[in-house]
Backbone as JSON, one array per atom type, in Angstrom:
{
  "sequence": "XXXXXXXXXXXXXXXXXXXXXXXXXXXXXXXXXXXXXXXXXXXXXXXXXXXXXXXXXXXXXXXXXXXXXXXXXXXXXXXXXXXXXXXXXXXXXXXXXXXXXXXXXXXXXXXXXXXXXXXXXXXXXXXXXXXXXXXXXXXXXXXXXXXXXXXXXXXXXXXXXXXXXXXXXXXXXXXXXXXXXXXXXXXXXXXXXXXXXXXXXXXXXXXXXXXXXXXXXXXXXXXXXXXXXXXXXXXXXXXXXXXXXXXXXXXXXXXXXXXXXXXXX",
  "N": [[0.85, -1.2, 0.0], [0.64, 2.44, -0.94], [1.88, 5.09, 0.36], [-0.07, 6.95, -0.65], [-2.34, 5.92, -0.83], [-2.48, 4.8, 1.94], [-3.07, 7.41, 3.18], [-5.58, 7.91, 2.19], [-7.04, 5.81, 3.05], [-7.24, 6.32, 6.33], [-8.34, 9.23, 5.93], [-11.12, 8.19, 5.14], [-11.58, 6.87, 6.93], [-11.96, 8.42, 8.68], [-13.84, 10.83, 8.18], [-16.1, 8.95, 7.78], [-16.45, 8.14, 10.52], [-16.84, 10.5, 11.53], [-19.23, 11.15, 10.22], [-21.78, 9.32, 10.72], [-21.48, 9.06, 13.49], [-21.12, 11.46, 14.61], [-22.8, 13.5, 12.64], [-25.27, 12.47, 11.41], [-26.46, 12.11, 13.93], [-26.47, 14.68, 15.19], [-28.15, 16.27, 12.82], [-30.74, 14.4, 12.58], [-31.34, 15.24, 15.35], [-31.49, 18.19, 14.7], [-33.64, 17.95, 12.83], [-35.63, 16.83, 14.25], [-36.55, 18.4, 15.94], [-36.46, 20.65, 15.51], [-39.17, 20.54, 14.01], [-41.03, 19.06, 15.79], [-41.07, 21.81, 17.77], [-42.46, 23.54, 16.24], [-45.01, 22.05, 16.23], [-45.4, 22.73, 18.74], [-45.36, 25.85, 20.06], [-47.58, 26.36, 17.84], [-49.78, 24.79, 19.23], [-49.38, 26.08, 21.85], [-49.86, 28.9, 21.28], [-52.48, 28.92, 20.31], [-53.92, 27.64, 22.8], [-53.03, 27.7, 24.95], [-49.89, 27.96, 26.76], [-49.87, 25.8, 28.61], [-51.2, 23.68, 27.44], [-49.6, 21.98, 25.91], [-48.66, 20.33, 28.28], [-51.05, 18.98, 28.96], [-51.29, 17.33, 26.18], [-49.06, 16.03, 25.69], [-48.01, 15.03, 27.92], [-47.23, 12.4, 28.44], [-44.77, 12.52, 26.32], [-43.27, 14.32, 27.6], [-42.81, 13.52, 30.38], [-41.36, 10.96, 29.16], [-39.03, 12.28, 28.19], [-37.69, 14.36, 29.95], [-37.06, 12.23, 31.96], [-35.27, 11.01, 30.45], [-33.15, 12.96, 30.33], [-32.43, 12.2, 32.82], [-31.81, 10.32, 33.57], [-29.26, 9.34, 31.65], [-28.1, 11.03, 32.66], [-27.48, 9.9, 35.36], [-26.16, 7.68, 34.42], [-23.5, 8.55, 33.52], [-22.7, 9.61, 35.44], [-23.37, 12.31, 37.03], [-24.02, 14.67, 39.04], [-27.15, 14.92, 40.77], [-29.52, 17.51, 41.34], [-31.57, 18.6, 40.78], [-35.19, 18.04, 40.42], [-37.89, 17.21, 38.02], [-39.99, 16.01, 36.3], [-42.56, 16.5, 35.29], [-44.68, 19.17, 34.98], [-46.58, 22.37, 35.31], [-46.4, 24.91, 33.51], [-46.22, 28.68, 34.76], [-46.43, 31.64, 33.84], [-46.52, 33.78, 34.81], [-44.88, 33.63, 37.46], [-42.34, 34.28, 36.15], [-40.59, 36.31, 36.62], [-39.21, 35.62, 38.81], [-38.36, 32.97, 39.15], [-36.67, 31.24, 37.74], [-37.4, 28.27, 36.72], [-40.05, 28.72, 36.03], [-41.08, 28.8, 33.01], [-40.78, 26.38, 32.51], [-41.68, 23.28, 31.34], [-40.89, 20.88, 33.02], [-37.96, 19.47, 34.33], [-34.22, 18.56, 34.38], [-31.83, 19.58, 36.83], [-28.79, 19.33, 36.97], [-24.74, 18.32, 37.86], [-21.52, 18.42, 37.47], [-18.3, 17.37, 37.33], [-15.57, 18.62, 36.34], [-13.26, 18.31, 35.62], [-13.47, 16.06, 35.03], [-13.19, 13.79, 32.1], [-14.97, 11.88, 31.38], [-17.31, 12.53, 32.68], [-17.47, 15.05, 31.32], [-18.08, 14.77, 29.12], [-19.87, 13.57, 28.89], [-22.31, 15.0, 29.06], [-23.18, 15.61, 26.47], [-24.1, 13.3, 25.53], [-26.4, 13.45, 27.49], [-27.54, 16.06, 26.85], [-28.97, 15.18, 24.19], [-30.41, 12.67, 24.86], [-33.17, 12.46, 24.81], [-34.18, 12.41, 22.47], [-33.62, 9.63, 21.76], [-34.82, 8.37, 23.62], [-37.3, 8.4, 23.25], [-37.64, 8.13, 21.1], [-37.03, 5.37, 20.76], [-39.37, 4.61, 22.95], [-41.93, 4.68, 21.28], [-40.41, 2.93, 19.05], [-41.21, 0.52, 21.21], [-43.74, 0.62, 21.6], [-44.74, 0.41, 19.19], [-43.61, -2.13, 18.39], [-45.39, -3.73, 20.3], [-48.12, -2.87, 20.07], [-48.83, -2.56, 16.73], [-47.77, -5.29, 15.74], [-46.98, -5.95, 12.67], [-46.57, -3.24, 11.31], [-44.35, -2.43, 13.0], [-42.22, -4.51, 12.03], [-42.43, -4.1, 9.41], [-41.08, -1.76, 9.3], [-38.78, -2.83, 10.49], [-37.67, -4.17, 8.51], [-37.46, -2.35, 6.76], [-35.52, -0.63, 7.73], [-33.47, -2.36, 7.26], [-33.6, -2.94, 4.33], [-33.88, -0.17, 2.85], [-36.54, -0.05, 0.93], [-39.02, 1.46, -0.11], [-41.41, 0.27, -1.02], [-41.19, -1.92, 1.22], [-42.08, -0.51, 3.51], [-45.22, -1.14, 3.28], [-46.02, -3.7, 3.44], [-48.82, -5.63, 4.07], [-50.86, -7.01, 6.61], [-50.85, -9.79, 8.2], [-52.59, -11.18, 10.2], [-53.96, -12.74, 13.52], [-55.88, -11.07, 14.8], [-59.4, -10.01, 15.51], [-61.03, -7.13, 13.75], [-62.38, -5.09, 15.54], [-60.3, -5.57, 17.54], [-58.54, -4.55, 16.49], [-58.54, -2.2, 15.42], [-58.46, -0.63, 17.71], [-56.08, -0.99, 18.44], [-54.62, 0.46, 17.0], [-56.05, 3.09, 17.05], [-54.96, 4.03, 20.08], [-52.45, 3.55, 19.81], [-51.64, 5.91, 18.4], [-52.78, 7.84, 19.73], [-50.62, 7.58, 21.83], [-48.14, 7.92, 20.32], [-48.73, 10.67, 19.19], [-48.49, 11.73, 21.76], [-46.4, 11.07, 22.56], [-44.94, 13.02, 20.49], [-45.75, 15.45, 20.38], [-44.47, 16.38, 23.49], [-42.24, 15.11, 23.54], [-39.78, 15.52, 21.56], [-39.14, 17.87, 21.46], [-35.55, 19.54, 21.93], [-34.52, 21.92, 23.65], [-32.95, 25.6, 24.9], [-31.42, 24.9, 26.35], [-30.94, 22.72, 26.52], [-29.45, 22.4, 24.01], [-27.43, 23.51, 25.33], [-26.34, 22.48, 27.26], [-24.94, 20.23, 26.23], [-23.38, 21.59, 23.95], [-21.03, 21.47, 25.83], [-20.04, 19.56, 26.15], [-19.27, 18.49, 23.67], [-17.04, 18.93, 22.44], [-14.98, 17.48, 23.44], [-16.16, 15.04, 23.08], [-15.9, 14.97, 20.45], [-13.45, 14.7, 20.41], [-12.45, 12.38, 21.01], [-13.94, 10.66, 18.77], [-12.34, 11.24, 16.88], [-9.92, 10.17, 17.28], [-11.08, 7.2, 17.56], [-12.05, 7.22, 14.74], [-9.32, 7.8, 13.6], [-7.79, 5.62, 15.14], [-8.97, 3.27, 13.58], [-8.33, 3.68, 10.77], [-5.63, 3.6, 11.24], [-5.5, 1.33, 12.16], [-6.55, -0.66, 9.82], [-9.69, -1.45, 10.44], [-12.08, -2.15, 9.4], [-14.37, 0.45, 9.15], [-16.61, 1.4, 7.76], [-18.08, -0.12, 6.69], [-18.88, -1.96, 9.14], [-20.28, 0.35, 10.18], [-22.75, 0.67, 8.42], [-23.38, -1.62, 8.38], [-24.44, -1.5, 11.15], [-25.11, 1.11, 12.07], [-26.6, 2.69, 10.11], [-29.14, 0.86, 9.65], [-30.54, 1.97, 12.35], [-30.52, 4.78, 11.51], [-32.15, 4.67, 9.62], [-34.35, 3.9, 10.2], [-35.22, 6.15, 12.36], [-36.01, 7.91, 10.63], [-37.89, 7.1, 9.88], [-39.4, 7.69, 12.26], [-39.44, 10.99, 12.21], [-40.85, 10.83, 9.8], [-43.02, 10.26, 11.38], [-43.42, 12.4, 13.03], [-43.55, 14.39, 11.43], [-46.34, 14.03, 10.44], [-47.56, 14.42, 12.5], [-47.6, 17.18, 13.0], [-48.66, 18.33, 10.71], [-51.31, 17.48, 11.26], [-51.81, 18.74, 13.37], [-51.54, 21.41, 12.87], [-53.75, 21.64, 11.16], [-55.85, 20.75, 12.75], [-55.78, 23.45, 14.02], [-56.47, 25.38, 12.3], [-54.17, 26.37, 11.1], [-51.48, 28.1, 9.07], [-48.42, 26.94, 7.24]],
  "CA": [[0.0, 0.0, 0.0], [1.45, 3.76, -0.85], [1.68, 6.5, 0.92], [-1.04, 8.12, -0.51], [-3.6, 4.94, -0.28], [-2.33, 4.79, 2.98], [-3.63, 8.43, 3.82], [-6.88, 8.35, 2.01], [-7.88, 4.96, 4.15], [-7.02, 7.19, 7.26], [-8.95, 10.13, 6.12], [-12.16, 7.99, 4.7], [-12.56, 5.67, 8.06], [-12.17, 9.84, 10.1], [-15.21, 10.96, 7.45], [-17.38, 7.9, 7.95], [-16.42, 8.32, 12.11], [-17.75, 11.74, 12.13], [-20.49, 11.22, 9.11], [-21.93, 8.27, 11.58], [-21.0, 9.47, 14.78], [-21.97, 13.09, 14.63], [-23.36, 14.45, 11.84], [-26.18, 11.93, 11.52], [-27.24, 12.22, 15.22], [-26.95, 16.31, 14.69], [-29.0, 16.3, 11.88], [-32.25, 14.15, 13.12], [-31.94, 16.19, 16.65], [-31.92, 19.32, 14.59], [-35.12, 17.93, 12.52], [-36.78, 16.2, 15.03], [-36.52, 19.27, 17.09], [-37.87, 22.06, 14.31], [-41.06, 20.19, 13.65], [-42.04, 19.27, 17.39], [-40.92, 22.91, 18.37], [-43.32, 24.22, 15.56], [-45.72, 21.87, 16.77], [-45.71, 23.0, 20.23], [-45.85, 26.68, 19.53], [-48.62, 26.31, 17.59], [-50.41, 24.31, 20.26], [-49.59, 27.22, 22.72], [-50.12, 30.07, 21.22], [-53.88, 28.55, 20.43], [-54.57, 26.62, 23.55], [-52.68, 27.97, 26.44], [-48.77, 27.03, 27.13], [-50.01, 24.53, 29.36], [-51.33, 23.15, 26.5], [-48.4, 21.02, 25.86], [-49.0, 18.89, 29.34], [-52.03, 18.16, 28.24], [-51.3, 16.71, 25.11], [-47.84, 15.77, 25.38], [-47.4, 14.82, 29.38], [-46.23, 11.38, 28.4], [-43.47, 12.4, 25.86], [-42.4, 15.3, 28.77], [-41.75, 12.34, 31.31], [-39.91, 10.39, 29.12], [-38.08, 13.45, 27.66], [-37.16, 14.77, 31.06], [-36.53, 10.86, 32.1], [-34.22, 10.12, 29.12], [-31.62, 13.26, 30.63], [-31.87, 12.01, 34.6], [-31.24, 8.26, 33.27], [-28.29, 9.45, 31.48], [-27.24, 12.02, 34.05], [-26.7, 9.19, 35.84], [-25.26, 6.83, 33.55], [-22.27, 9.92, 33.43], [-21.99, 9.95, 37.47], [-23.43, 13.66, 37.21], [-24.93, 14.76, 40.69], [-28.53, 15.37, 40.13], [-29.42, 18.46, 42.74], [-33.3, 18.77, 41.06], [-36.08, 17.19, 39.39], [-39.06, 17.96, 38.34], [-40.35, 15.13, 35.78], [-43.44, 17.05, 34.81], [-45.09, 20.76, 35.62], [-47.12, 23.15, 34.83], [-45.82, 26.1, 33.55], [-46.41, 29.95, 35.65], [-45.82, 32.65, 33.42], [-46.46, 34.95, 36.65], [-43.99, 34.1, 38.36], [-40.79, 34.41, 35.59], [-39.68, 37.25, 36.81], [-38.12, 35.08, 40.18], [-38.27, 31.68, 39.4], [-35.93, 30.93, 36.41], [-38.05, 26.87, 35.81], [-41.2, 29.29, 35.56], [-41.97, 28.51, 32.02], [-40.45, 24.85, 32.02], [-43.01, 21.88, 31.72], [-40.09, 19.62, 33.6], [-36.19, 19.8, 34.15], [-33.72, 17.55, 35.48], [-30.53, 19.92, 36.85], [-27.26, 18.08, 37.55], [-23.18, 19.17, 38.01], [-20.71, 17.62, 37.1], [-16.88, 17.25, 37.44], [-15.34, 19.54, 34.91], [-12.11, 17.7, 35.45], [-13.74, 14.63, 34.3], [-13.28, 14.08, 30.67], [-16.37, 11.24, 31.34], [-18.54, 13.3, 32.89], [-17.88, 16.17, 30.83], [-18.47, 14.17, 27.33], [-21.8, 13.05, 29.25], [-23.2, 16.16, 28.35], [-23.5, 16.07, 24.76], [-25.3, 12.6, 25.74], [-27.74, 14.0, 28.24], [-28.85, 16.84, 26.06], [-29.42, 14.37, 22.97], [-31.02, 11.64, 25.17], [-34.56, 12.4, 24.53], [-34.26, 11.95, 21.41], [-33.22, 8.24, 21.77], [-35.84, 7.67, 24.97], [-38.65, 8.98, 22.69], [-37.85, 6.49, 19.94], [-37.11, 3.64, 21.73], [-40.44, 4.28, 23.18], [-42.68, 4.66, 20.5], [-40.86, 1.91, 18.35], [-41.39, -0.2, 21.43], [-45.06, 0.41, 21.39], [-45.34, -0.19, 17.69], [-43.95, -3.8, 18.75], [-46.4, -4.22, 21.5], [-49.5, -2.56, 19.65], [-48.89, -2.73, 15.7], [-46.78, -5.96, 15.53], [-46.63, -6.4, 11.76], [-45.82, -2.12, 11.12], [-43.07, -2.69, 13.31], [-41.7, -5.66, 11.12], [-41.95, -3.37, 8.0], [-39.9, -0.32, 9.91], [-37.26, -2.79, 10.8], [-37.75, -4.42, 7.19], [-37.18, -0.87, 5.75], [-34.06, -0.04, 7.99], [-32.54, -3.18, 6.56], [-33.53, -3.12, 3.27], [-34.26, 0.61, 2.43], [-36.84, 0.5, 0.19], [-40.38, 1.88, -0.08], [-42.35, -1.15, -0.4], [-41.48, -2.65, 2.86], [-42.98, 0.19, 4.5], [-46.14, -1.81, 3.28], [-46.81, -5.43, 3.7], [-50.32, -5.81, 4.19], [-50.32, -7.79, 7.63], [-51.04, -10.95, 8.59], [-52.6, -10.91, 11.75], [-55.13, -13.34, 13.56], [-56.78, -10.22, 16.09], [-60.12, -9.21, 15.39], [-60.76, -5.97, 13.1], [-62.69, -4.33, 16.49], [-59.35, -5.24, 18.48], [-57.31, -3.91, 15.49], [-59.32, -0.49, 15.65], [-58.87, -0.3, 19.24], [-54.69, -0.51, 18.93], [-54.32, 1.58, 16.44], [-56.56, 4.36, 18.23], [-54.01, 3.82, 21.15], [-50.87, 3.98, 19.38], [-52.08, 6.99, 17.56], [-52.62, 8.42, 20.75], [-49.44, 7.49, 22.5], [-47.51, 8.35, 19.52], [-48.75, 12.02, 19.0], [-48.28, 12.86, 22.79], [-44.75, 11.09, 22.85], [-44.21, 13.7, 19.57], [-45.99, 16.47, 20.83], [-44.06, 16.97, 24.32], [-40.72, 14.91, 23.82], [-38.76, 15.52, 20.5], [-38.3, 19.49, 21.17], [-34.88, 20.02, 22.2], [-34.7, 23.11, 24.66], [-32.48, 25.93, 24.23], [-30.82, 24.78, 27.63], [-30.35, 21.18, 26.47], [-28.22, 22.29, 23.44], [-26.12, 24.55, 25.61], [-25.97, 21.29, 27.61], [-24.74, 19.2, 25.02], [-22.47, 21.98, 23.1], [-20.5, 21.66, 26.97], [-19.46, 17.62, 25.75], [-19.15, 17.96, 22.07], [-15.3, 18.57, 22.56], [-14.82, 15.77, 24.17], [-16.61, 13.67, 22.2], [-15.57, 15.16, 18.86], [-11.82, 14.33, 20.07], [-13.16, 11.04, 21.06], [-14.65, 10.37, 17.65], [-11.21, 11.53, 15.97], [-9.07, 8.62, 17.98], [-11.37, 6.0, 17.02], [-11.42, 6.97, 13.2], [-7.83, 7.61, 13.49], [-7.41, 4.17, 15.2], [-9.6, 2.35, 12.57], [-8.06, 3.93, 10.08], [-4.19, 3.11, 10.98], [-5.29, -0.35, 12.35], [-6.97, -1.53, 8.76], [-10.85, -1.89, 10.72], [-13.65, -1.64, 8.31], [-15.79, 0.66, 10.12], [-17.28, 2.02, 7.12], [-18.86, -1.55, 6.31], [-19.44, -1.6, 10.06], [-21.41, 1.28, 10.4], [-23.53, 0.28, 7.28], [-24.63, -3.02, 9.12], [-24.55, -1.04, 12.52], [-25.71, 2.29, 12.75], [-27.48, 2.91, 9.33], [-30.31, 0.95, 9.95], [-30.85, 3.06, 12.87], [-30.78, 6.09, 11.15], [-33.25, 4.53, 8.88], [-35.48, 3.65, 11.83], [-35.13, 7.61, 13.14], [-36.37, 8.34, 9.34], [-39.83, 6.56, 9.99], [-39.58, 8.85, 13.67], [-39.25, 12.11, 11.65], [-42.5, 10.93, 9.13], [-44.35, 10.21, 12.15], [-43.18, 13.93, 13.75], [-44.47, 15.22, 10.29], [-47.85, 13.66, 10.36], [-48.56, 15.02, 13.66], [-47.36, 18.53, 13.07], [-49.45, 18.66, 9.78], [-52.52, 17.53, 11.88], [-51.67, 19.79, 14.29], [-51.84, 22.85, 11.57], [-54.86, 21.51, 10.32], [-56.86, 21.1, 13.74], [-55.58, 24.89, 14.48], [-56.28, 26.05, 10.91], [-52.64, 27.51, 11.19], [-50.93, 28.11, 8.15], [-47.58, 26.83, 7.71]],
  "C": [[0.89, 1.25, 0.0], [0.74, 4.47, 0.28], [0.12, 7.28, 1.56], [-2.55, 7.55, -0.61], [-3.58, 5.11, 1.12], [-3.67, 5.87, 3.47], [-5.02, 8.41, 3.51], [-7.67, 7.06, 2.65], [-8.2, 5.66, 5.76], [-7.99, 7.79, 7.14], [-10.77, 9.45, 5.79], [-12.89, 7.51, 6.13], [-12.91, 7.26, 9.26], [-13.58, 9.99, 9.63], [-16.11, 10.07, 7.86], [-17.33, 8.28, 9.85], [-17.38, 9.34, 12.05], [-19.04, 11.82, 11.8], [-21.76, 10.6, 10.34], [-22.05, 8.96, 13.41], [-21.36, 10.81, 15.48], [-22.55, 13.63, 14.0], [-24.99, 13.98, 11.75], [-26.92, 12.33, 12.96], [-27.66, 13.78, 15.08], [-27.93, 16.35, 13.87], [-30.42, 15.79, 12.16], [-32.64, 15.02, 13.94], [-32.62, 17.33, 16.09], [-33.73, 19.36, 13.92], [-35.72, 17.7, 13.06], [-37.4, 17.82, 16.01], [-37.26, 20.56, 16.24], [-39.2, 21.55, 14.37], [-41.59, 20.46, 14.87], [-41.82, 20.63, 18.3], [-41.95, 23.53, 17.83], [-44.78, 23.57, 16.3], [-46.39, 22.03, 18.14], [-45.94, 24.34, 20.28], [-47.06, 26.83, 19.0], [-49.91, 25.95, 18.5], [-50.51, 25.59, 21.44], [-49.94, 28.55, 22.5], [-51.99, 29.89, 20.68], [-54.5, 28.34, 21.41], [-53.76, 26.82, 24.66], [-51.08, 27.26, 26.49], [-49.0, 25.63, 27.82], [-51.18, 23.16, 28.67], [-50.89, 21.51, 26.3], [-48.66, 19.75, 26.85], [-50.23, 18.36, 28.95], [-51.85, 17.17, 27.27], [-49.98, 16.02, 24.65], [-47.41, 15.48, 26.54], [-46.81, 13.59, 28.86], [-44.49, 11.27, 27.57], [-42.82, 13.32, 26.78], [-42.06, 14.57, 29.42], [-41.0, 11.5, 30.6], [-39.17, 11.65, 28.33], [-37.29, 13.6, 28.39], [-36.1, 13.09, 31.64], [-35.29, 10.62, 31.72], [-32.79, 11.36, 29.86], [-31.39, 12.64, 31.5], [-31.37, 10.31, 34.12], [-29.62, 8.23, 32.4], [-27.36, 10.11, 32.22], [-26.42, 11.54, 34.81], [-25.69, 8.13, 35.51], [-23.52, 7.43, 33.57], [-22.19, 10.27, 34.64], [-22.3, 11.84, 37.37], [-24.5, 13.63, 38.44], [-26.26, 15.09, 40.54], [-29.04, 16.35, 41.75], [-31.12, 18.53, 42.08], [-33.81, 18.14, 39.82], [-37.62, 16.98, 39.27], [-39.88, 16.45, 36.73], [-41.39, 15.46, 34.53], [-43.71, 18.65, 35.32], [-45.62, 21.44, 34.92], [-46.64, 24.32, 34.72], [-46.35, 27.47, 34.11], [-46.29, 30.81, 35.02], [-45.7, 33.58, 34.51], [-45.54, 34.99, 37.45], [-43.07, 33.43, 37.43], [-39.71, 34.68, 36.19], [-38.86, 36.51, 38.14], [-38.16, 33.89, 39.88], [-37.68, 31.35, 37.71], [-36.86, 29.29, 35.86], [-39.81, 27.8, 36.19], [-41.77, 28.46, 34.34], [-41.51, 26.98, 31.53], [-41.72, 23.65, 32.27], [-42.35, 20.52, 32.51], [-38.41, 20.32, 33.47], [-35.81, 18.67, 35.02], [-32.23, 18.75, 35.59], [-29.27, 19.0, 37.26], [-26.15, 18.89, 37.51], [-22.94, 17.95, 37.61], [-19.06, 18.26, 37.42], [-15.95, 17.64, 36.43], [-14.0, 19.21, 34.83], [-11.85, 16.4, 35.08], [-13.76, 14.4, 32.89], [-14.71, 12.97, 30.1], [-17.33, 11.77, 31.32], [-19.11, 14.79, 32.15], [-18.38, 15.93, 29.24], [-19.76, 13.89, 27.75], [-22.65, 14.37, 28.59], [-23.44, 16.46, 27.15], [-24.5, 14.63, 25.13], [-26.22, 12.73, 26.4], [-28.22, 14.74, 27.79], [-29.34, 16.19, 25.12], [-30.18, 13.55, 23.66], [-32.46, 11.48, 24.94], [-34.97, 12.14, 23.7], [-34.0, 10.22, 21.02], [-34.37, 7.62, 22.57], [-36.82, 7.4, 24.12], [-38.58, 7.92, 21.61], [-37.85, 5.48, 20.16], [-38.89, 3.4, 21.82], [-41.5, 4.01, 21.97], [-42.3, 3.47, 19.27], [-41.13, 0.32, 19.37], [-43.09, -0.81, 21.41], [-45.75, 0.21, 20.15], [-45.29, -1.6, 17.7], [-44.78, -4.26, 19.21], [-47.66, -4.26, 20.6], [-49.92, -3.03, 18.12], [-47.54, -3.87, 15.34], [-46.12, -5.77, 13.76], [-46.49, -4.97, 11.0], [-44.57, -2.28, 11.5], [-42.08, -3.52, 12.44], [-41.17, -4.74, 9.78], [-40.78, -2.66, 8.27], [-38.24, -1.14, 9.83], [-36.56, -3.84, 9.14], [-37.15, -3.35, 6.36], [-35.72, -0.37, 6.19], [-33.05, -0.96, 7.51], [-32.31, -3.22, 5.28], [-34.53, -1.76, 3.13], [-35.09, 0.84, 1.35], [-38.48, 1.13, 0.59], [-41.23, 0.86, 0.34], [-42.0, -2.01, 0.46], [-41.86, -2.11, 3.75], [-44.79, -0.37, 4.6], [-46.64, -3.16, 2.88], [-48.04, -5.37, 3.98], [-49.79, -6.71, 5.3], [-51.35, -8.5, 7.74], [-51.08, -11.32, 9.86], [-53.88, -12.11, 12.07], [-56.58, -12.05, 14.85], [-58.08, -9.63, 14.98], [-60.59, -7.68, 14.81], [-61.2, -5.04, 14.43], [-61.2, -4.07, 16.98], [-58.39, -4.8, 17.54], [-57.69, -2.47, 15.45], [-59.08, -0.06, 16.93], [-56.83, 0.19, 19.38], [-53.91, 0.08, 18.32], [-54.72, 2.61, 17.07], [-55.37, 4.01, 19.28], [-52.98, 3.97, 20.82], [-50.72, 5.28, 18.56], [-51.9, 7.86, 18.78], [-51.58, 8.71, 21.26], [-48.66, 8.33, 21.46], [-47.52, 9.64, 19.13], [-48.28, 12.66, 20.45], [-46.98, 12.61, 23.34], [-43.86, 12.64, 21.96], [-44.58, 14.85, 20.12], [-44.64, 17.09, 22.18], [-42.68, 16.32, 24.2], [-39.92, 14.93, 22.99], [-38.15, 16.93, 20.74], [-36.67, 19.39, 21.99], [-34.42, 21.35, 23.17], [-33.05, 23.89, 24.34], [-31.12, 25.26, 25.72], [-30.19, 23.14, 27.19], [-29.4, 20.96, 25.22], [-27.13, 22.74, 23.75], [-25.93, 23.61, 26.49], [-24.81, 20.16, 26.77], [-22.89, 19.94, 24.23], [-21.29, 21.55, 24.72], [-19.26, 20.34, 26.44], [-19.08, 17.82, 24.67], [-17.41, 18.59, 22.13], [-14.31, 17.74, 22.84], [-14.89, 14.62, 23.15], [-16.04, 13.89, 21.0], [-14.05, 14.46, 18.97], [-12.13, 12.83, 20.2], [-13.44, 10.17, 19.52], [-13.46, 10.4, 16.39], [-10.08, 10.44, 16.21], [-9.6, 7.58, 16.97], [-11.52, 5.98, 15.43], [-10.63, 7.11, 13.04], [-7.19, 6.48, 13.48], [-7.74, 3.08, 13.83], [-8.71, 2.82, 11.38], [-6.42, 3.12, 9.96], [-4.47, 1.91, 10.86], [-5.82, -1.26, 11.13], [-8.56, -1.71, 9.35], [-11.44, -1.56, 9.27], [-14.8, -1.14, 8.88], [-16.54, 1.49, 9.42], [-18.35, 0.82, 7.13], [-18.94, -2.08, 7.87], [-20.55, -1.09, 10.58], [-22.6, 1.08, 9.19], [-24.35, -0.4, 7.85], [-24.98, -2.52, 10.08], [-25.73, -0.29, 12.52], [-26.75, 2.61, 11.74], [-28.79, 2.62, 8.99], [-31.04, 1.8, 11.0], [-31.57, 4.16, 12.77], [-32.13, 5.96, 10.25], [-34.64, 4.43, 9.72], [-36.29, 4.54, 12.2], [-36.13, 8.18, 11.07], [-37.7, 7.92, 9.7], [-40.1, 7.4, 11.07], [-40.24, 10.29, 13.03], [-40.95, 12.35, 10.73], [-43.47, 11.41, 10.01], [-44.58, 12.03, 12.73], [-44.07, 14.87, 12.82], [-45.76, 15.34, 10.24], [-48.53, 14.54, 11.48], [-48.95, 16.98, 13.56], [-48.47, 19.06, 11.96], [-50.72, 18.56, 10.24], [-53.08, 18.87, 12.74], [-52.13, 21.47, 13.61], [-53.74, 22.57, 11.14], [-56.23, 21.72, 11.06], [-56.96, 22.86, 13.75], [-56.22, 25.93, 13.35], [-55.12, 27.1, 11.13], [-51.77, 27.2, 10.04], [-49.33, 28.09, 8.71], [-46.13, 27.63, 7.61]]
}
């Protein structure tokens, strides 16, 4: 191998590290986080800030959930926690979690290079809780959707988003768990995809860390010969494909959402 093969295995396995590793995760957060921000807005400026708990209390506990479960995962001290809440506008002016619907605060050890990379995973975590959840309840509720989704993250195409399913339940009890996952699924999107402006200034705290982090291991892969392009292919890309069916669903709701409100978009 030359030189200058040498270098461009080096620089392809850094590219795929970061492509994989950061850019992908950046990129859903930032979409997942526009829509269900628009969608929540909209909801409040119609229907009262406190809106949102209404219609979105279950994705706010696991939202909130998904940082304190990583908080701790990252040995960060957790000093408050609030899970859920109703927001106060009245009292702003002294109470800085006034207009929050939940928070989890924590510290950390700023001499820790663990605890301080945690923070790019505790502000992102909601975004992971929130999918988990909702594709666990597509298992539970819509077995043979689920099948397609993970059909589609393997084999990207269109038509495996629709199999016609092969089910022995009852069309009543098939009406009954759709209504229910419809449900769940708008008030996971409604209250837990937004991002907060506090949980990216969380996050930006780690991404130094992690970015050098992320530069090792495609450095390593790179000198040592891994294949973590054809890795991440089998790995992480279904994933991302996964987070792609997330994003539809985020769409669907937000467009409903416009449509109940008659709010132009």
């Amino acid at each position: 191998m030359t030189i200058a093969d040498f270098g461009q295995q080096v620089l392809i396995s850094l590219l795929t590290t970061f492509f994989y590793g950061l850019g992908l995760p950046l990129f859903f957060s930032w979409v997942l986080t526009i829509i269900n921000r628009n969608s929540k807005q909209v909801l409040a400026s119609h229907f009262g800030i406190n809106s949102q708990v209404y219609l979105g209390a279950l994705g706010i506990i696991i939202h909130e959930s998904s940082h304190l479960l990583m908080a701790l995962l990252f040995a960060h001290k957790i000093t408050g926690v609030r899970l859920i809440k109703f927001a106060h506008p009245q009292q702003a002016p002294d109470d800085p979690e006034a207009l929050t619907l939940g928070y989890v605060n924590h510290r950390w050890n700023s001499g820790s290079t663990y605890q301080t990379m945690g923070n790019f995973f505790i502000g992102f975590a909601p975004i992971v809780g929130v999918s988990v959840l909702i594709f666990g309840l597509t298992a539970w509720l819509l077995p043979t959707v689920s099948a397609n989704w993970l059909a589609f993250a393997v084999n990207p195409q269109v038509g495996t988003l629709f199999h016609a399913p092969v089910t022995n339940i009852p069309i009543g009890a098939a009406m009954i768990h759709i209504l229910v996952w419809l449900v769940f699924v708008t008030n996971l999107s409604v209250g837990g995809f937004d991002l907060s402006s506090a949980d990216l200034r969380n996050s930006s705290t780690g991404l130094a860390t992690y970015t050098l982090l992320l530069g090792l291991i495609g450095l390593s892969a790179g000198l040592l010969q891994w294949p973590v392009a054809t890795w991440a292919q089998h790995h992480l890309l279904p994933i991302y494909l996964a987070l792609s069916v997330v994003v539809a669903i985020s769409g669907v709701v937000n467009i409903a959402i416009h449509w109940i409100t008659k709010t132009k978009f």
